[in-house]
C-alpha positions in Angstrom: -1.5 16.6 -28.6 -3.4 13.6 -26.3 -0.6 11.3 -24.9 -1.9 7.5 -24.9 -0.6 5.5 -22.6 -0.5 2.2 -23.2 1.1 -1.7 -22.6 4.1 -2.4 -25.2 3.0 -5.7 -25.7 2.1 -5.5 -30.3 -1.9 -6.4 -29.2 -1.8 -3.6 -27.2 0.3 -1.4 -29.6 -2.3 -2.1 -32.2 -5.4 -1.4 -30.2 -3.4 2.4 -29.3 -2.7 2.9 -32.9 -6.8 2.1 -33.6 -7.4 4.8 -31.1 -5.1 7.2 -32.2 -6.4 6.9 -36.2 -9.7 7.5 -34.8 -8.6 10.5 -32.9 -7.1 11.6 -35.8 -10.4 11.3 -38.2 -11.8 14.0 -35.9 -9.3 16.2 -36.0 -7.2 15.4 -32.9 -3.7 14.9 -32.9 -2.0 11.8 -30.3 0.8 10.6 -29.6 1.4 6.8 -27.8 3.2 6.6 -24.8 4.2 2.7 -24.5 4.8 1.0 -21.0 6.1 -2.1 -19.7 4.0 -3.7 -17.1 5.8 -5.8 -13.9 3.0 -8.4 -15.6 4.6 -8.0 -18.9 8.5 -8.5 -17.6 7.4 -11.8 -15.8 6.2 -14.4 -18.0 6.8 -17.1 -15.9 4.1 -16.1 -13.1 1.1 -17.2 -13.5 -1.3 -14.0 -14.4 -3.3 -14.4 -11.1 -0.5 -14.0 -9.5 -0.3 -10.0 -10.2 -4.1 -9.4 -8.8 -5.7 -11.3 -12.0 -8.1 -8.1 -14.1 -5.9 -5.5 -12.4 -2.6 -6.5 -13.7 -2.1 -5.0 -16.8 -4.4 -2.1 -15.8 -2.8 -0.2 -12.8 0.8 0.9 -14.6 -1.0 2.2 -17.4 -3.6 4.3 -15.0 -1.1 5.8 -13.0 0.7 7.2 -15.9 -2.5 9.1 -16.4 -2.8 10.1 -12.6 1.3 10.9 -12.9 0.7 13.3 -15.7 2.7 11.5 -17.9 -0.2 10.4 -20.2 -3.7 11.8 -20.7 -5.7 8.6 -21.9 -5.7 5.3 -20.8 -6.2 2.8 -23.4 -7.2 -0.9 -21.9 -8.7 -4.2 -23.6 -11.5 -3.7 -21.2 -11.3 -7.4 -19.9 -8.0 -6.3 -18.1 -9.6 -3.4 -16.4 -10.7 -3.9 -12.8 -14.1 -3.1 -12.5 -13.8 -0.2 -9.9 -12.4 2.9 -10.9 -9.6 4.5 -9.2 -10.2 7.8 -7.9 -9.0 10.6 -10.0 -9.9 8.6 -13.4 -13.1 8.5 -15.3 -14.3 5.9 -17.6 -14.9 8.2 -20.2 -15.2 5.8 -23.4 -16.0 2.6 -25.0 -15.4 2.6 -28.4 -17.2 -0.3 -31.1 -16.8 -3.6 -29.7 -15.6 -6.3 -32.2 -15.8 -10.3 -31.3 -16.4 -10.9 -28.0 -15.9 -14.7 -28.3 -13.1 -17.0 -27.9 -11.3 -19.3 -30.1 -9.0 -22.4 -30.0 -6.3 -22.2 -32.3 -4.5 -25.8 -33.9 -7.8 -28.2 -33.2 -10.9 -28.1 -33.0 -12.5 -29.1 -29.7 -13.8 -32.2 -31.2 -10.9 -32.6 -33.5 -8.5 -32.8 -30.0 -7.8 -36.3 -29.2 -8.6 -38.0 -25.5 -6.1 -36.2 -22.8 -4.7 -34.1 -25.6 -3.0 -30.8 -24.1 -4.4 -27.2 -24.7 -2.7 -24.5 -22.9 -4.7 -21.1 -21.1 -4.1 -19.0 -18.3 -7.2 -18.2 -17.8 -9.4 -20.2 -14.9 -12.7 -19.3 -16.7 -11.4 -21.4 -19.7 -9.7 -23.9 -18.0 -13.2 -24.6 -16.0 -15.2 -24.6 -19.5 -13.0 -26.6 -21.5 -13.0 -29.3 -18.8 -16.4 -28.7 -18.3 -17.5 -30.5 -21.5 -13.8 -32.7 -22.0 -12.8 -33.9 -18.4 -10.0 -35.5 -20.3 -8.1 -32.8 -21.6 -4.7 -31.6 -19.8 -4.8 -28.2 -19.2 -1.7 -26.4 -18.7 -0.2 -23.0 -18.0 0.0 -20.4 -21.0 1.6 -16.3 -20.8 3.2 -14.0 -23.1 2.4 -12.1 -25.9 0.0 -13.6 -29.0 3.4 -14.6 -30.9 4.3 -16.7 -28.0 1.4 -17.8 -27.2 0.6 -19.3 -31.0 4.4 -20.6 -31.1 3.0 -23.3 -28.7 0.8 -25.0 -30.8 2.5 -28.4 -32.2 5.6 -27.9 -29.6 3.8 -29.1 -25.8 0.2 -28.7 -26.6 -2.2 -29.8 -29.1 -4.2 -26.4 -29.2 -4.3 -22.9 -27.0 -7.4 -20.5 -26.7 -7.2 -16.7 -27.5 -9.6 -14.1 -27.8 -11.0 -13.9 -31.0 -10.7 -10.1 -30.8 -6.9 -10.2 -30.8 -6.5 -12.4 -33.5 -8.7 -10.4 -35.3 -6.7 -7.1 -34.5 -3.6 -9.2 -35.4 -4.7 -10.0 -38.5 -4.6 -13.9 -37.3 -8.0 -15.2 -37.8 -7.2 -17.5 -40.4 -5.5 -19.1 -37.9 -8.7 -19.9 -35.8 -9.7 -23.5 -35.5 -13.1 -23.1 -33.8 -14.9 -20.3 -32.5 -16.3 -21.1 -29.0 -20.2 -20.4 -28.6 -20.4 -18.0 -26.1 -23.6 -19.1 -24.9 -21.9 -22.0 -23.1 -18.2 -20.8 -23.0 -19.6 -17.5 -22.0 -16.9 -14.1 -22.4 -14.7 -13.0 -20.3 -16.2 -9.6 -19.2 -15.3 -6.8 -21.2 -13.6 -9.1 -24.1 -14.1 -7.7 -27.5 -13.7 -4.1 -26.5 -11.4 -0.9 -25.3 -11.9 1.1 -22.6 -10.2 4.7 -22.5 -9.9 6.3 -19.2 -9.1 10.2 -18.5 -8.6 12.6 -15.6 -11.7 13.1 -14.4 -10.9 16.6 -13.9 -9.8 16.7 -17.7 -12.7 18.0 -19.6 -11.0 18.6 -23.0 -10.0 15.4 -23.6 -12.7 13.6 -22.4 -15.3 15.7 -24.7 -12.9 14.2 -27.4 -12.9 11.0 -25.8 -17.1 10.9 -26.3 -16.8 11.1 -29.9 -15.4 7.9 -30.3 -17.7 6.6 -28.1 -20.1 3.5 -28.9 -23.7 3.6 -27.1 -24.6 -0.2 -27.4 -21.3 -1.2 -26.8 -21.0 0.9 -23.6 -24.5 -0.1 -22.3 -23.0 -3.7 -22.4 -19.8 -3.1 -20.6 -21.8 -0.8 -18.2 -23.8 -4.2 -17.3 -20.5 -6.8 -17.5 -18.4 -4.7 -15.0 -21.7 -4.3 -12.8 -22.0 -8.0 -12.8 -18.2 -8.3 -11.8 -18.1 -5.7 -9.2 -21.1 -7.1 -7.3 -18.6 -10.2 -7.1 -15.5 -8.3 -6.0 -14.1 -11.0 -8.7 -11.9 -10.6 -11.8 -10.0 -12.7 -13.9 -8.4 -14.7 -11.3 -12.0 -16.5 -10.6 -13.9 -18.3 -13.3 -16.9 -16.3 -14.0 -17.9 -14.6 -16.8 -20.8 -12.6 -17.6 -21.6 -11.4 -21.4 -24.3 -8.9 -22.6 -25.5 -7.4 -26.1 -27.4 -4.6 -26.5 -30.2 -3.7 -28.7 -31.9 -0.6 -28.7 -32.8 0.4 -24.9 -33.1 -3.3 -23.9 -29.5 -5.2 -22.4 -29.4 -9.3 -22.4 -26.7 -10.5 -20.3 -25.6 -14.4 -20.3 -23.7 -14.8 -16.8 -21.7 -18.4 -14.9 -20.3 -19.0 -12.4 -18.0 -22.1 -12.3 -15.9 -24.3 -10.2 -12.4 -24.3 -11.7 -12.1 -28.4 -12.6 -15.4 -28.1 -14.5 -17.2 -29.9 -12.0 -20.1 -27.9 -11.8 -21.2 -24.5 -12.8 -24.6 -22.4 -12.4 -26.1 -20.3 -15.6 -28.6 -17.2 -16.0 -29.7 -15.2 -17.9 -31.8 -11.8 -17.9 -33.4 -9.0 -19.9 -33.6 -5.6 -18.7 -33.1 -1.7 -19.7 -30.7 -0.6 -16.7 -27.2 -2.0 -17.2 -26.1 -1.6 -14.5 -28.6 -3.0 -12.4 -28.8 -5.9 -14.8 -25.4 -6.8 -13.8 -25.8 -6.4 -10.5 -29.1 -8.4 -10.0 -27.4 -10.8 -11.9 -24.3 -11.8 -9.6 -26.3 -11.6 -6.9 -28.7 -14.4 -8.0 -26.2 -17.2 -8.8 -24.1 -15.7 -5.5 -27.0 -16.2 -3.1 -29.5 -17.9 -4.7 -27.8 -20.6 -6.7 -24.6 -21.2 -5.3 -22.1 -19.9 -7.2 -20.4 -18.7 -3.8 -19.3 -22.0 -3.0 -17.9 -23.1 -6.9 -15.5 -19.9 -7.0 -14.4 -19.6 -3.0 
C-alpha cells in the first residue's frame, strides 16, 4: 500500500485521487495521506511571502523524508526546481492544459481600470503588459474562493486552465490566454511525484505512469528556472512542448508593472540544456537581470 502525501486543498485532493486510480489500473494499491500547509492556513499572506514555488512543496516532501508518506504528489508549478536531498523526481505523468484563463470577462470584454484579481507576479506583469489600465489586486485561497470573487470586488480573476479542467469548471472560462505571449508558469498543466530516492519499489511503480514528452518538457522548464534561482515569486515563465526527440521552449522575462519584458525562444534535443541556455540568454545577454531584481 503506497501512502500519497498530499495538500488538502479539493485541487490538490483531486489531482491525488488521479494518481491513485492510475496506480490502481496497474495493480497497485494507495492510500492518500492529506496535509495542511502553513501556506494553506494563512490566506491572508500574500503567496511570496512563504518562499513563492516552494510553498506548498516542502510539507508535503518532508512527509516523504519523515516516513510518513512514500510519494509526493505536486502540481509541478509549486515544486521548487532543486530537489531536496533524499528525494527523487521519479515521475511526470500526461500533462493536460498548460495555459491560463480569465474567468467572468474576457480581456477585451473588461472595461478601462476594471479590477481582475491574481497572486501571481508573472500574471500581474502580462495582464498590465497589454492593459496598463487594469487594477490588479491581491487573490489566495482555494479555486472556490478564488471564483467566489468574480462580480463581488473584481471584474475577472485568472486560474490555471488545468485546475478548472480537473475541477470540472471549464465552462466557466471566459478566455483562454495564448501562451505564446502570456507564456506558463513553469511546470503548469502537470504533476510531479517524488520518492525516496533510496526507494526502488515504488519508484519502479512510479515509472509506469510516467509520460516521456511531458517529462522532457518539465526536464527543460525547471532547467530554465534553476539557472535563475527564481520561482513563482518573480515574473518569468518559460514553457516547452515536446515532439519526438526535439523540445521548443517559449521563455520571458518581465518587469512586474508590465513595463518591459524580453522574449526567446529555442529548439533543441537536450532539455535540460535547452533550459538552461535559455535563462542564461535573456539573464546576460538581454537584460532580463535588471526587469526581475
Amino acid at each position: 500500500m503506497l501512502r500519497l502525501a498530499s495538500r488538502r486543498s479539493p485541487l490538490a485532493m483531486v489531482q491525488a485521487t488521479y494518481v491513485a486510480e492510475r496506480l490502481a489500473s496497474i495493480g497497485v494499491a494507495s492510500e492518500i495521506v492529506p496535509l495542511e500547509t502553513q501556506a494553506d492556513q494563512q490566506l491572508d499572506v500574500p503567496i511570496a511571502s512563504f518562499g513563492g514555488q516552494g510553498a506548498f512543496a516542502v510539507e508535503i516532501q518532508r512527509a516523504v523524508l519523515d516516513g510518513r508518506a512514500d510519494v509526493a504528489v505536486h502540481s509541478a508549478k509549486d515544486l521548487p526546481s532543486v530537489t531536496p536531498e533524499g528525494l527523487v523526481f521519479a515521475c511526470v505523468p500526461e500533462r493536460v492544459d498548460a495555459r491560463d484563463a480569465l474567468v467572468g470577462r474576457s480581456l477585451e470584454g473588461l472595461g478601462p481600470g476594471a479590477t481582475v484579481a491574481t497572486g501571481s507576479p508573472r500574471r500581474r506583469a502580462f495582464l498590465l503588459e497589454r492593459r496598463p489600465d487594469l487594477t490588479i489586486v491581491e487573490l489566495r485561497g482555494n479555486m472556490a474562493t478564488r471564483l467566489s470573487r468574480v462580480g463581488h470586488g473584481v471584474d475577472a480573476i485568472v486560474a490555471a486552465a488545468a485546475a478548472l479542467e480537473r475541477l470540472d469548471l471549464s465552462d466557466m472560462v471566459a478566455q483562454y490566454l495564448d501562451p505564446t505571449w502570456f507564456v506558463p508558469q513553469v511546470g503548469q498543466g502537470a504533476l510531479a511525484l517524488e520518492c525516496r530516492a533510496d526507494d526502488d519499489d515504488t519508484r519502479a511503480h512510479l515509472i509506469e505512469l510516467h509520460d516521456v514528452l511531458a517529462g522532457r518538457e518539465i526536464l527543460a522548464e525547471r532547467a530554465f528556472l534553476r539557472e535563475l534561482g527564481a520561482g513563482c515569486s518573480l515574473p518569468v515563465a518559460a514553457h516547452a512542448t515536446a515532439r519526438a526527440d526535439q523540445v521548443h521552449v517559449s521563455a520571458v522575462m518581465a518587469h512586474r508593472d508590465g513595463v518591459r519584458s524580453v522574449r526567446a525562444e529555442r529548439n533543441g534535443d537536450d532539455p535540460e540544456a535547452l533550459g538552461t541556455a535559455l535563462a542564461a540568454y535573456l539573464r546576460d545577454e538581454r537584460g532580463g537581470a535588471a526587469l526581475v531584481g
